[in-house]
N, C-alpha and C positions, 0 to 999 in steps of 0.2 A: 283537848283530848279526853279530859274526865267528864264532860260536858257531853261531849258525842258517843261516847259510850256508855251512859247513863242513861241518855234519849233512845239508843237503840235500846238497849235494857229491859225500861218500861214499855218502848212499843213490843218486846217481843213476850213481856209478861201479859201485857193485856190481851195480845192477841189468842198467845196459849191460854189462859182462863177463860174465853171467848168461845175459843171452841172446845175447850172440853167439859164446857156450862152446855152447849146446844149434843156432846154427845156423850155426856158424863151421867145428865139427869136419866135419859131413858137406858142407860145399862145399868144404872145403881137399881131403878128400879125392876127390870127386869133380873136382876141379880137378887132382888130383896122378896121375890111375890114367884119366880119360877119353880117349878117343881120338877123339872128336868136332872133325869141322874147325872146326868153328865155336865152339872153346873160347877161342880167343884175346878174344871179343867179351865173353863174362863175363871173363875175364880184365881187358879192357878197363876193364868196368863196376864190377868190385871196386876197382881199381884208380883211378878215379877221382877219390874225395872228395881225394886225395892231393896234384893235383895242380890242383882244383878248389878257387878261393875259398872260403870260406866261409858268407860272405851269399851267395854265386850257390847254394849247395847248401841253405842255409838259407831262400831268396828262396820253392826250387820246393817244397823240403817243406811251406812254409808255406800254399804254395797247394794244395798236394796234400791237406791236413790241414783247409784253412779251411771257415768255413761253405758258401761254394758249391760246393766239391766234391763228388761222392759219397760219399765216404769220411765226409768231416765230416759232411753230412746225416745218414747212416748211423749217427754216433756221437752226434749230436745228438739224434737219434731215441731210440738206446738208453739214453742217459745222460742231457739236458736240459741236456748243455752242449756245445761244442766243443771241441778237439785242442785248437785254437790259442793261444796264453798260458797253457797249463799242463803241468803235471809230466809227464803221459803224451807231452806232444807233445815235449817236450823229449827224453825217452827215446828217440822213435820219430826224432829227426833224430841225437839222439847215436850211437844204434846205425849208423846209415847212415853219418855219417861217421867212426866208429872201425873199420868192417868191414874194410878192409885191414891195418890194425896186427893184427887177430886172424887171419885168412883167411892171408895170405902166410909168417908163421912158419910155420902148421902144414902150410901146402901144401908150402914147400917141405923140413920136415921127414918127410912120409909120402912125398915123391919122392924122398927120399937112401936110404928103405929098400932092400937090397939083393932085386932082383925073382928072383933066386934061391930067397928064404925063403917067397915068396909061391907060385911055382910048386910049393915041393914040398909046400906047406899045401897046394893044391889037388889032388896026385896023395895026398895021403893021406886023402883023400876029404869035408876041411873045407868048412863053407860059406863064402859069403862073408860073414857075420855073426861067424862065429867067428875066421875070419882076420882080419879086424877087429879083437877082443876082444883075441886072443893073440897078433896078431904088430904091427900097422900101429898100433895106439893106445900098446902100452907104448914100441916104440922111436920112436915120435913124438911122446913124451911130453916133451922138451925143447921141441919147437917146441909143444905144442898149451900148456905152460906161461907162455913166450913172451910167445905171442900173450894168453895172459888178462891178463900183468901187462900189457905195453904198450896193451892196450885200455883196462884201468883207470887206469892215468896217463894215459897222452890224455883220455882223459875227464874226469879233473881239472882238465885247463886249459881246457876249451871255452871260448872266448869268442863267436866270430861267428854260429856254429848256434843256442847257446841265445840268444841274444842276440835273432836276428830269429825263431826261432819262437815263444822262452820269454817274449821280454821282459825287463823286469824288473820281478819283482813280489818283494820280500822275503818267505821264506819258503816261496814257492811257488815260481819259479823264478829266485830270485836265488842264481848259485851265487856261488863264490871268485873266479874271474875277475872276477865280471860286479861285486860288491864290490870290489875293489881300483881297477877304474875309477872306479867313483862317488867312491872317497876321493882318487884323483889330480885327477878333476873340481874337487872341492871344495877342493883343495888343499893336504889334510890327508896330507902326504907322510912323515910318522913312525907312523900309523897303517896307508895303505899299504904301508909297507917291514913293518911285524910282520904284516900278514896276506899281505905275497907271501911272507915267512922262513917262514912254516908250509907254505906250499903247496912252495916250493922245498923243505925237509930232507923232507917226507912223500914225494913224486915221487923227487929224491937215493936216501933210503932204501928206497923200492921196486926202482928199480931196481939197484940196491947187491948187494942182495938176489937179482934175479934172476942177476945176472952172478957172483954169487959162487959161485952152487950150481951155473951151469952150469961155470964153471971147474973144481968140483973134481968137475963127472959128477953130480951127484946123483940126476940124474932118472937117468941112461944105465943103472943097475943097480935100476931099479924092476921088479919082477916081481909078474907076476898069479897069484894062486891059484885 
Protein backbone atom coordinates (compact mmCIF):
# COMPACT_ATOMS: atom_id res chain seq x y z
CA UNK A 1 0.00 0.00 0.00
CA UNK A 2 2.82 2.54 0.96
CA UNK A 3 4.68 1.35 -2.16
CA UNK A 4 1.64 2.20 -4.46
CA UNK A 5 1.19 5.32 -3.07
CA UNK A 6 4.49 6.62 -3.13
CA UNK A 7 4.66 5.53 -6.98
CA UNK A 8 1.53 7.59 -7.60
CA UNK A 9 3.09 10.36 -5.61
CA UNK A 10 6.19 10.95 -7.46
CA UNK A 11 4.47 10.38 -10.86
CA UNK A 12 2.00 13.09 -9.85
CA UNK A 13 5.06 15.35 -8.70
CA UNK A 14 6.84 15.00 -11.77
CA UNK A 15 4.24 15.49 -13.90
CA UNK A 16 2.96 18.79 -11.97
CA UNK A 17 6.81 20.19 -12.10
CA UNK A 18 6.50 19.20 -15.97
CA UNK A 19 4.11 21.35 -16.77
CA UNK A 20 4.44 24.17 -14.80
CA UNK A 21 8.35 24.22 -15.93
CA UNK A 22 6.64 24.42 -19.87
CA UNK A 23 3.99 27.11 -18.36
CA UNK A 24 5.72 28.60 -15.35
CA UNK A 25 8.86 29.85 -17.36
CA UNK A 26 6.87 32.19 -19.97
CA UNK A 27 4.45 33.72 -17.17
CA UNK A 28 7.40 34.40 -14.66
CA UNK A 29 8.71 36.06 -17.41
CA UNK A 30 6.05 37.89 -18.78
CA UNK A 31 5.28 38.81 -15.08
CA UNK A 32 9.01 39.95 -14.67
CA UNK A 33 9.49 42.37 -18.10
CA UNK A 34 5.48 43.48 -18.49
CA UNK A 35 4.50 46.71 -18.15
CA UNK A 36 0.88 46.36 -18.26
CA UNK A 37 -1.19 48.28 -15.45
CA UNK A 38 -3.04 45.67 -14.96
CA UNK A 39 -0.27 43.07 -14.09
CA UNK A 40 -0.81 43.25 -10.45
CA UNK A 41 -4.37 41.32 -11.04
CA UNK A 42 -2.38 38.09 -12.54
CA UNK A 43 -0.17 38.82 -9.99
CA UNK A 44 -3.06 38.59 -7.72
CA UNK A 45 -4.37 35.34 -9.29
CA UNK A 46 -0.86 33.45 -9.20
CA UNK A 47 -0.74 34.43 -6.08
CA UNK A 48 -3.59 33.08 -4.75
CA UNK A 49 -3.72 29.33 -3.99
CA UNK A 50 -1.24 30.55 -1.32
CA UNK A 51 -3.11 32.11 0.69
CA UNK A 52 -6.43 30.26 -0.35
CA UNK A 53 -7.68 27.04 1.58
CA UNK A 54 -7.36 24.28 0.06
CA UNK A 55 -10.82 22.68 -0.11
CA UNK A 56 -12.11 26.41 -1.08
CA UNK A 57 -9.39 25.86 -4.19
CA UNK A 58 -10.24 22.26 -4.39
CA UNK A 59 -14.32 22.85 -3.79
CA UNK A 60 -14.14 25.31 -7.37
CA UNK A 61 -11.82 22.88 -9.46
CA UNK A 62 -14.00 20.36 -8.58
CA UNK A 63 -16.73 21.93 -9.96
CA UNK A 64 -14.93 23.37 -12.75
CA UNK A 65 -13.87 19.69 -13.64
CA UNK A 66 -17.18 17.84 -12.71
CA UNK A 67 -19.78 16.34 -14.79
CA UNK A 68 -21.99 19.50 -15.33
CA UNK A 69 -19.53 21.52 -16.29
CA UNK A 70 -18.52 22.22 -19.79
CA UNK A 71 -15.22 21.21 -19.42
CA UNK A 72 -16.25 17.84 -17.93
CA UNK A 73 -18.97 17.22 -20.60
CA UNK A 74 -16.38 18.13 -22.91
CA UNK A 75 -13.96 15.35 -21.38
CA UNK A 76 -16.73 13.11 -20.86
CA UNK A 77 -17.46 13.23 -24.39
CA UNK A 78 -13.91 12.75 -25.52
CA UNK A 79 -12.79 10.12 -23.04
CA UNK A 80 -16.36 8.24 -21.55
CA UNK A 81 -15.33 9.23 -18.23
CA UNK A 82 -14.96 12.53 -16.10
CA UNK A 83 -12.12 14.84 -14.54
CA UNK A 84 -13.61 14.26 -11.35
CA UNK A 85 -12.01 11.30 -8.81
CA UNK A 86 -9.15 10.68 -11.08
CA UNK A 87 -5.46 11.07 -11.78
CA UNK A 88 -5.85 13.65 -14.55
CA UNK A 89 -8.13 15.71 -12.32
CA UNK A 90 -5.89 15.52 -9.55
CA UNK A 91 -3.04 16.92 -11.93
CA UNK A 92 -5.13 19.73 -13.20
CA UNK A 93 -5.92 21.07 -9.21
CA UNK A 94 -2.27 20.24 -8.23
CA UNK A 95 -0.77 22.39 -11.01
CA UNK A 96 -3.17 25.19 -9.88
CA UNK A 97 -2.32 25.11 -6.54
CA UNK A 98 1.53 24.69 -6.86
CA UNK A 99 1.66 27.48 -9.66
CA UNK A 100 3.12 30.23 -7.20
CA UNK A 101 5.90 27.94 -5.70
CA UNK A 102 7.01 27.67 -9.51
CA UNK A 103 5.95 31.33 -11.08
CA UNK A 104 7.39 33.72 -8.18
CA UNK A 105 11.15 32.13 -7.95
CA UNK A 106 11.49 32.40 -11.53
CA UNK A 107 9.79 36.01 -11.78
CA UNK A 108 11.52 37.19 -9.38
CA UNK A 109 14.78 35.67 -10.62
CA UNK A 110 14.46 37.14 -14.60
CA UNK A 111 13.68 40.80 -12.60
CA UNK A 112 17.04 40.83 -10.73
CA UNK A 113 18.66 40.40 -14.38
CA UNK A 114 20.54 43.44 -14.83
CA UNK A 115 18.24 45.62 -17.68
CA UNK A 116 21.55 46.79 -18.99
CA UNK A 117 22.53 43.26 -20.55
CA UNK A 118 18.99 43.29 -22.15
CA UNK A 119 19.32 46.73 -23.66
CA UNK A 120 22.48 46.07 -25.22
CA UNK A 121 21.10 42.37 -26.57
CA UNK A 122 18.70 44.51 -28.23
CA UNK A 123 20.99 47.39 -29.85
CA UNK A 124 23.00 44.49 -31.23
CA UNK A 125 20.34 43.69 -33.17
CA UNK A 126 18.93 40.24 -31.09
CA UNK A 127 15.52 39.04 -30.97
CA UNK A 128 13.43 38.77 -28.38
CA UNK A 129 13.64 34.95 -28.50
CA UNK A 130 17.27 34.82 -28.54
CA UNK A 131 17.51 37.29 -25.62
CA UNK A 132 15.75 34.97 -24.04
CA UNK A 133 17.79 31.83 -24.90
CA UNK A 134 21.25 33.62 -24.16
CA UNK A 135 20.74 36.01 -21.58
CA UNK A 136 17.28 35.92 -19.38
CA UNK A 137 16.92 31.79 -19.07
CA UNK A 138 20.89 31.06 -18.17
CA UNK A 139 21.13 33.85 -15.47
CA UNK A 140 17.61 32.99 -14.28
CA UNK A 141 18.49 29.66 -14.16
CA UNK A 142 18.73 29.67 -10.19
CA UNK A 143 15.30 30.82 -9.85
CA UNK A 144 13.63 28.88 -12.81
CA UNK A 145 15.53 25.68 -10.68
CA UNK A 146 13.91 26.96 -7.66
CA UNK A 147 10.71 27.07 -8.54
CA UNK A 148 10.72 23.25 -10.25
CA UNK A 149 12.08 21.79 -7.01
CA UNK A 150 9.66 23.64 -4.75
CA UNK A 151 6.75 22.85 -7.04
CA UNK A 152 7.81 19.24 -6.74
CA UNK A 153 7.95 19.08 -2.92
CA UNK A 154 4.72 20.84 -2.57
CA UNK A 155 3.28 18.54 -4.59
CA UNK A 156 4.41 15.77 -2.28
CA UNK A 157 2.46 16.83 0.48
CA UNK A 158 -0.88 17.72 -1.23
CA UNK A 159 -3.57 16.90 1.15
CA UNK A 160 -6.78 19.10 0.71
CA UNK A 161 -6.72 19.52 -3.38
CA UNK A 162 -6.29 15.99 -3.92
CA UNK A 163 -8.41 15.14 -1.31
CA UNK A 164 -11.67 16.90 -2.54
CA UNK A 165 -11.02 16.64 -6.39
CA UNK A 166 -9.12 13.10 -6.23
CA UNK A 167 -10.78 11.41 -3.41
CA UNK A 168 -9.50 8.65 -2.42
CA UNK A 169 -9.25 5.83 -4.45
CA UNK A 170 -5.99 3.67 -3.81
CA UNK A 171 -3.95 3.44 -6.53
CA UNK A 172 -5.57 6.03 -8.59
CA UNK A 173 -5.58 8.88 -6.48
CA UNK A 174 -4.54 7.92 -3.04
CA UNK A 175 -1.34 9.75 -2.68
CA UNK A 176 1.28 9.84 0.70
CA UNK A 177 -0.67 12.37 2.33
CA UNK A 178 -3.94 11.28 1.79
CA UNK A 179 -2.35 7.50 3.30
CA UNK A 180 -0.89 8.66 6.31
CA UNK A 181 -4.36 10.07 7.22
CA UNK A 182 -6.17 6.78 6.58
CA UNK A 183 -3.62 5.11 9.07
CA UNK A 184 -3.98 7.98 11.82
CA UNK A 185 -7.87 7.40 11.10
CA UNK A 186 -7.46 3.89 12.01
CA UNK A 187 -5.10 4.38 14.63
CA UNK A 188 -2.36 2.59 13.29
CA UNK A 189 0.23 5.28 14.53
CA UNK A 190 3.70 3.32 13.95
CA UNK A 191 2.75 2.71 10.41
CA UNK A 192 1.86 6.28 10.08
CA UNK A 193 5.08 7.52 11.61
CA UNK A 194 7.27 5.05 8.71
CA UNK A 195 5.23 6.44 5.96
CA UNK A 196 5.27 10.23 7.12
CA UNK A 197 9.71 9.34 7.87
CA UNK A 198 9.87 8.64 4.01
CA UNK A 199 7.82 11.48 2.87
CA UNK A 200 9.70 13.93 5.55
CA UNK A 201 13.89 12.72 4.56
CA UNK A 202 12.60 12.46 0.55
CA UNK A 203 11.07 16.61 0.76
CA UNK A 204 14.49 17.27 3.73
CA UNK A 205 16.62 15.80 0.81
CA UNK A 206 15.29 17.77 -2.00
CA UNK A 207 15.41 20.62 -0.68
CA UNK A 208 19.01 19.97 0.95
CA UNK A 209 19.84 19.64 -2.33
CA UNK A 210 18.39 22.75 -3.80
CA UNK A 211 20.01 25.09 -1.14
CA UNK A 212 23.29 23.45 -1.33
CA UNK A 213 24.04 24.17 -5.04
CA UNK A 214 22.48 27.47 -4.64
CA UNK A 215 25.05 28.22 -1.87
CA UNK A 216 27.88 27.15 -3.62
CA UNK A 217 26.55 29.23 -7.34
CA UNK A 218 25.97 26.08 -9.13
CA UNK A 219 23.53 27.23 -11.49
CA UNK A 220 25.13 31.04 -11.50
CA UNK A 221 28.17 29.72 -13.92
CA UNK A 222 25.84 27.66 -16.25
CA UNK A 223 26.59 28.63 -19.83
CA UNK A 224 24.81 28.02 -23.16
CA UNK A 225 26.50 26.97 -26.14
Amino acid sequence: MIVQALTLTLRLAIMVSAILLIIGVPLAYWLAFSRRRWKFLIEAVVSLPIVLPPTVLGFYVLVAVGPLSPVGRWYQALTGHTLAFTFEGVVIGSVLYSLPFAVQPMATSFAAIDQKLLDASALLGASHWRTFWRIVLPLGLPGVMTGLVLSFAHTLGEFGVVLMIGGNIPGATQTVSILIYDQVQALDYATANRTALILLVLCFTLLAILYGLRRRGAWNVWEWR
